[in-house]
N, C-alpha and C positions, 0 to 999 in steps of 0.2 A: 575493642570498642563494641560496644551496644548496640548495634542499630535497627532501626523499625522502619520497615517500608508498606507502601499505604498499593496496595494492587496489586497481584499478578497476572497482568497482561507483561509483555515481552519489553517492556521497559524496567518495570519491575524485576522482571526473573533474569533478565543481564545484570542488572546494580547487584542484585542477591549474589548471581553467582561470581563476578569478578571481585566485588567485596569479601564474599567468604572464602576463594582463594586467596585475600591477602590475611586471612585469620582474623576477620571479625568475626562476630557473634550477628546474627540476621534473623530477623522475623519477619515474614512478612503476612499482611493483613489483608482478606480479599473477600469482599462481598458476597460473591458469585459461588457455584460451589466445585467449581473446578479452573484450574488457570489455563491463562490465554486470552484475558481480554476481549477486544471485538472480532480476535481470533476464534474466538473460543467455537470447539465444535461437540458432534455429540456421535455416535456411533449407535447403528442398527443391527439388528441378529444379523449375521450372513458377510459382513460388510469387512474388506480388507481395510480401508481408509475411514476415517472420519470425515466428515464435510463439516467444512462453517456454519453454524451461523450467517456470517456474511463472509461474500466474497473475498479471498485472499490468494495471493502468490507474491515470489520476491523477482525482484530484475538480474539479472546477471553479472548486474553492476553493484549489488546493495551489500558489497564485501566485509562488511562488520557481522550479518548474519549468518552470511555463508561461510566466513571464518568459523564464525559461533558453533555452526554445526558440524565443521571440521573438527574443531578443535572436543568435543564433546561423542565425536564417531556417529553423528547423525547421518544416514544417506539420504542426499537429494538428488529430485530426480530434475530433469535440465530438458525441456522440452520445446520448438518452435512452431505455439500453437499458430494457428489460421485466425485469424480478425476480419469479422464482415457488419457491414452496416445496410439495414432494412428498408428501402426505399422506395417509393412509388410501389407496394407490393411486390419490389421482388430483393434478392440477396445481391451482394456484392462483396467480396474480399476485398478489404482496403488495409492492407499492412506495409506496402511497399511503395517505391518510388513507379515500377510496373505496371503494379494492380489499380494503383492511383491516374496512371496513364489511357489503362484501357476502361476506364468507368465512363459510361455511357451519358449518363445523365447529367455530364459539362459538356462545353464545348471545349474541345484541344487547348486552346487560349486558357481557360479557365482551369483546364486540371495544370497545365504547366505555371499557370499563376498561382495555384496554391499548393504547387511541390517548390516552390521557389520561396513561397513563405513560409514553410514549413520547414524548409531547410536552416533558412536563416534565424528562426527559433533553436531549431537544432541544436547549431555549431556557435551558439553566443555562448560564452560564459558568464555572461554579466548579467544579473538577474534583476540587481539594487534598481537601475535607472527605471526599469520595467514596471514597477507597482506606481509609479505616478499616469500609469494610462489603464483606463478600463478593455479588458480583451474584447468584449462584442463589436466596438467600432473597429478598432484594430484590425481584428478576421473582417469587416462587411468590407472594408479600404483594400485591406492588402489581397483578399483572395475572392473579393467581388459579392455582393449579397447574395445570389443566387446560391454560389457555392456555398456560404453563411447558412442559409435558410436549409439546405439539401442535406446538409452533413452534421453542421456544429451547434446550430440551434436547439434540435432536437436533445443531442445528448446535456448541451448545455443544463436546459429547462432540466429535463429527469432530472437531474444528478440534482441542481440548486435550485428548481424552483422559481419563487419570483426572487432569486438573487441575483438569478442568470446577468442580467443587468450589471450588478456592481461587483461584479468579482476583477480582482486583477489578471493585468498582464502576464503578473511575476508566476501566478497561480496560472495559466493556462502554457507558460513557458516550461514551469515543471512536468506539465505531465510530459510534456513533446522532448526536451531535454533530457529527462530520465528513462525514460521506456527504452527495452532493449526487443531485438527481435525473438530472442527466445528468453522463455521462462521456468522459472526453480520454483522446487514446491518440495516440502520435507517429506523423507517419503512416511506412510501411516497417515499425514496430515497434519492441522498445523497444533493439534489436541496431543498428538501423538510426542511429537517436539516439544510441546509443554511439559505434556506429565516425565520426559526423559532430562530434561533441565532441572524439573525439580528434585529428581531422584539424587541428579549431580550438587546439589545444594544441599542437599539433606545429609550427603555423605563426607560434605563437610561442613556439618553440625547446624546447619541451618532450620529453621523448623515455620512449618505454614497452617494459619487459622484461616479453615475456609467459612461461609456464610456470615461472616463477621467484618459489616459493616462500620466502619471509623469515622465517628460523628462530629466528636470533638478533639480536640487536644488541649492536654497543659499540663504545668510545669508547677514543681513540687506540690502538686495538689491544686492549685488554683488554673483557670481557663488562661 
């Protein structure tokens, strides 16, 4: 079968490649002028690795990638970075149930009231019930405002702005839910893993148009 796919960001170049192991015929179409999506990085003279664009790493847990890269002889590298947040002008490591402990700027009550809600984020599997409650109240109830203001707000705001507000439950469950303590990164980068997927797509007959943006579609001639 024929098929046409609209991107190579890492959606794309999975569909490509397990599609053209089963012996389709695959083209894919991508804007941009090299794959990888919001992945997408760029290399310096001198430079071992790529960097993003924008920030990227996978979890330890995200085993569909890490298969991926198995299975195509990628090596990643598996590393347990350090995590600190900015505070009152000075730094803190806050990656652990420890680090959480000895941060200064709660009171004892308050950090073990929000390693207690964080936990119980954690270890839910249940996510459905969770998007009928917005997370800011949520965090200001269960881990106290101040703790709110000191730690979550901030990042909140950056990251969404004036959405901070209406984002979900389910959406602040995930990040706490999925996050592992250490992290995978392909090694070269994530440009690197691109341009080696495509090579594996290519070698089974696959073929890629770069700078070539897909505006419309249709069928025997008509939109």
């Amino acid at each position: 079968m024929k098929i046409g796919i609209i991107g190579a960001g890492f959606t794309g170049l999975s569909t490509a490649y397990y599609l053209s192991k089963k012996g389709h015929a695959v083209t894919i179409f991508e804007k941009d002028e090299k794959p990888g999506g919001l992945a997408l990085g760029y290399k310096e003279k001198g430079w071992d690795f790529t960097l993003e664009s924008h920030y990227h790493h996978w979890f330890t847990n995200d085993k569909s990638a890490l298969n991926l890269a198995e299975e195509i002889n990628h090596k990643v590298i598996i590393k347990r970075p350090k995590t600190s947040s900015f505070v009152n002008g000075n730094i803190y490591q806050l990656d652990s149930p420890i680090s959480l402990l000895k941060f200064p700027e709660l009171s004892i009550f308050n950090r073990i009231r929000m390693g207690v809600s964080l936990a119980l984020l954690r270890y839910n599997p249940f996510w459905k019930p969770l998007e009928k409650f917005k997370a800011e109240p949520y965090l200001k109830k269960m881990m106290g405002k101040r703790g709110y203001e000191k730690l979550w707000r901030p990042l909140m705001v950056n990251k969404l702005g004036k959405y901070a507000p209406l984002v979900s439950l389910a959406w602040f469950w995930a990040r706490v839910y999925k996050r592992t303590p250490s992290l995978a990164y392909p090694e070269g980068g994530f440009l690197e893993f691109a341009l080696h997927l495509q090579k594996e797509i290519e070698k089974k007959g696959g073929k890629f148009f770069y700078n070539t943006e897909v505006v419309k579609l249709s069928s025997n001639g008509k939109p």
